[in-house]
C-alpha positions in Angstrom: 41.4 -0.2 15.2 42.4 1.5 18.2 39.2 3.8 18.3 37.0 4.6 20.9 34.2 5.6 18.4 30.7 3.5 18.1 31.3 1.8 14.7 27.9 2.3 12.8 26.5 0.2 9.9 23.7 1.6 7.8 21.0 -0.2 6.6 19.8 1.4 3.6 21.9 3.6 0.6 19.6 6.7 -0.8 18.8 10.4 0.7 17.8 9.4 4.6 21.3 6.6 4.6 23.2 9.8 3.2 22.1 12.1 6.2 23.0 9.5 8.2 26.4 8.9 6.7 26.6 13.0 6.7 25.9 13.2 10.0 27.6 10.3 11.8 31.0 12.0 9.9 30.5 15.2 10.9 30.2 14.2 14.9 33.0 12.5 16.7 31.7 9.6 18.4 30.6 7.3 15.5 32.1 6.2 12.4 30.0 4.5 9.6 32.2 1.1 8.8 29.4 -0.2 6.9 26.7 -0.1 4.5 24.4 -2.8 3.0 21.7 -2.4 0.7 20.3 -4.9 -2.2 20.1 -2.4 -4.9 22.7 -2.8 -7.6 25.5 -0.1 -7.2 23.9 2.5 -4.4 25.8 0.9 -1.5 29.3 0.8 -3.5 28.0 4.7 -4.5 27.4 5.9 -0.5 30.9 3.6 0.6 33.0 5.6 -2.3 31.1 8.8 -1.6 31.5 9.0 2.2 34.4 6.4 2.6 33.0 3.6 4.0 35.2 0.4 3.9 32.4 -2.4 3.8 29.9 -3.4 1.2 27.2 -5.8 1.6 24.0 -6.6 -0.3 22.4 -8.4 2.4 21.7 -6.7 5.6 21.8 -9.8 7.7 25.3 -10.4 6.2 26.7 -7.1 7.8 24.8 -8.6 10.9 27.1 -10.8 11.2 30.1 -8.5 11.6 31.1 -8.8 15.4 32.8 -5.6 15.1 29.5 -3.3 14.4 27.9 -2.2 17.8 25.1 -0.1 16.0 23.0 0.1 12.7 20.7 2.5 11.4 17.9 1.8 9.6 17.3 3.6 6.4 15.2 1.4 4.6 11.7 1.3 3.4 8.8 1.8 6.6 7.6 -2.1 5.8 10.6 -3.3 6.8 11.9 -1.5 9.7 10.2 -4.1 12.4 11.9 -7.5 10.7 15.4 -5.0 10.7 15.2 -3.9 14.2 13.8 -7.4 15.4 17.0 -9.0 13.3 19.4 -6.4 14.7 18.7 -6.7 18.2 19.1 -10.5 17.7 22.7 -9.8 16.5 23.5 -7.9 19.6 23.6 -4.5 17.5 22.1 -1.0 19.2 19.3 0.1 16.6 18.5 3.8 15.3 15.4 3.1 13.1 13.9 6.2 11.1 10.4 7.6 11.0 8.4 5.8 10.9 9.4 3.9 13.7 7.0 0.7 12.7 3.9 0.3 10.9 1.8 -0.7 13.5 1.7 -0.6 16.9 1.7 -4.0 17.4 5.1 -3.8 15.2 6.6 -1.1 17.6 5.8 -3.0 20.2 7.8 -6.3 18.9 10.6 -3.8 18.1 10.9 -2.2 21.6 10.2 -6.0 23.0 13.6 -7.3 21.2 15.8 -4.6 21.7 14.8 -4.6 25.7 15.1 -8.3 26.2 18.4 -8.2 23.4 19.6 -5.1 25.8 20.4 -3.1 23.3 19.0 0.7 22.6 16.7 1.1 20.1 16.6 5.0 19.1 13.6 6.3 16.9 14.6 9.0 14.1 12.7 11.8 13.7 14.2 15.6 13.4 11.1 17.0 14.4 11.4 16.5 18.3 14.0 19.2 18.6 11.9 22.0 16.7 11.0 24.6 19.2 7.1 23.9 19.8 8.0 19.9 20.5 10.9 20.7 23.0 8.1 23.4 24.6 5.5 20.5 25.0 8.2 18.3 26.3 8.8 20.9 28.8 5.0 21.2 29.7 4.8 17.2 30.0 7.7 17.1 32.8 10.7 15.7 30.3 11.3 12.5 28.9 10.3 8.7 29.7 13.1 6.9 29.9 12.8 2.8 29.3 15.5 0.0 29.2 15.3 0.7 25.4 16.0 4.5 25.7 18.8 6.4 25.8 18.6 7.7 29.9 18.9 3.9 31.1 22.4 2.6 30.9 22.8 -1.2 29.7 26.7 -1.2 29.4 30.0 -0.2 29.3 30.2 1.7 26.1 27.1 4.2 27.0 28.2 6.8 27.1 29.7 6.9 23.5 26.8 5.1 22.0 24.8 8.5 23.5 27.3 10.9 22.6 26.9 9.2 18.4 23.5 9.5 18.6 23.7 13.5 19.5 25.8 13.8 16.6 23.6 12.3 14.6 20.5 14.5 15.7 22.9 17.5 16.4 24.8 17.4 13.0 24.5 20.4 11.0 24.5 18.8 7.3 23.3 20.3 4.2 22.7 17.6 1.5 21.3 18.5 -2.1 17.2 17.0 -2.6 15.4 17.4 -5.6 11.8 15.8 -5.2 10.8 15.1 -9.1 7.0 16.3 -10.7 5.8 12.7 -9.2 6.2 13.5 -5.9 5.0 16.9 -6.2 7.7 18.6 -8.0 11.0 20.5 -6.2 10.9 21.9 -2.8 13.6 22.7 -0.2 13.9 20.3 2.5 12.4 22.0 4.9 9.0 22.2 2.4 9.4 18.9 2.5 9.4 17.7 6.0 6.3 20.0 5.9 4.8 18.3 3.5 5.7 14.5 4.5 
């Protein structure tokens, strides 16, 4: 391919995998080479949509693609600890959204395999970067790194594997959300995040 960029595979195919897709394309460092999803028609929808060459209906399929270095995990919360575990098997760098796990004992699996795999696992969540949580950050002396975060390096490609993932939390996207009368009936997304 000739590119220098992190080549990204999204787990998942509604609103959060469209962010993602969004985002990842709107930053230079990444670019989204695959989705996968089981649900009839939404991955082939998000590939056409944000022109995204590979289609696959089973995750662990698009596991399998040596050329992916990195997934993100947009998929329901009950399954993000067998994705990340499955993902840091296949040698793949892991951006899992919020929740990171059900349970801690889940997290803590999911942190273990990603560490002993080598690869970073990055947790999702657009909140950190709101003014209050950068202050508290501030007040607690800065961040933690571990072998599973993004201030330890674990190989050659780094640095671009950082630089996608501030794209990805740096991105300003703006994607249409309509929340029907089930879930509470419509409200920006920033009502929402509230609410959620």
């Amino acid at each position: 391919m000739g590119s220098d960029k992190v080549r990204i595979g999204i787990i998942g195919s509604k609103f959060q995998a469209e962010i993602h897709a969004a985002s990842i394309r709107a930053g230079c460092h990444g670019e989204v080479v695959a989705v996968a999803s089981p649900t009839p028609g939404d991955p082939e929808a998000l590939a056409s949509k944000f022109e995204i060459p590979n289609v696959y209906h089973d995750y662990k399929h698009m596991l399998e693609d040596p050329s992916i270095e990195m997934v993100t995990i947009a998929a329901p919360n009950s399954l993000h600890c067998e994705m990340t575990v499955n993902a840091a098997a296949a040698g793949k760098h892991v951006l899992c959204e919020k929740p990171l796990a059900m349970t801690i004992e889940e997290a803590d699996l999911m942190v273990k395999a990603c560490d002993e795999a080598g690869v970073f696992l990055f947790f999702g969540e657009e909140l950190f970067f709101t003014p209050k949580y950068v202050k508290a950050k501030e007040m607690a002396g800065g961040m933690v790194a571990t072998k599973s975060g993004i201030m330890l390096g674990l190989g050659e490609k780094d640095e671009e594997i950082a630089q996608a993932m501030d794209d990805l939390r740096a991105a300003d996207v703006t994607v249409d959300f309509y929340r029907d009368d089930s879930h509470g009936g419509p409200y920006s997304l920033r009502e929402t995040i509230v609410l959620d």
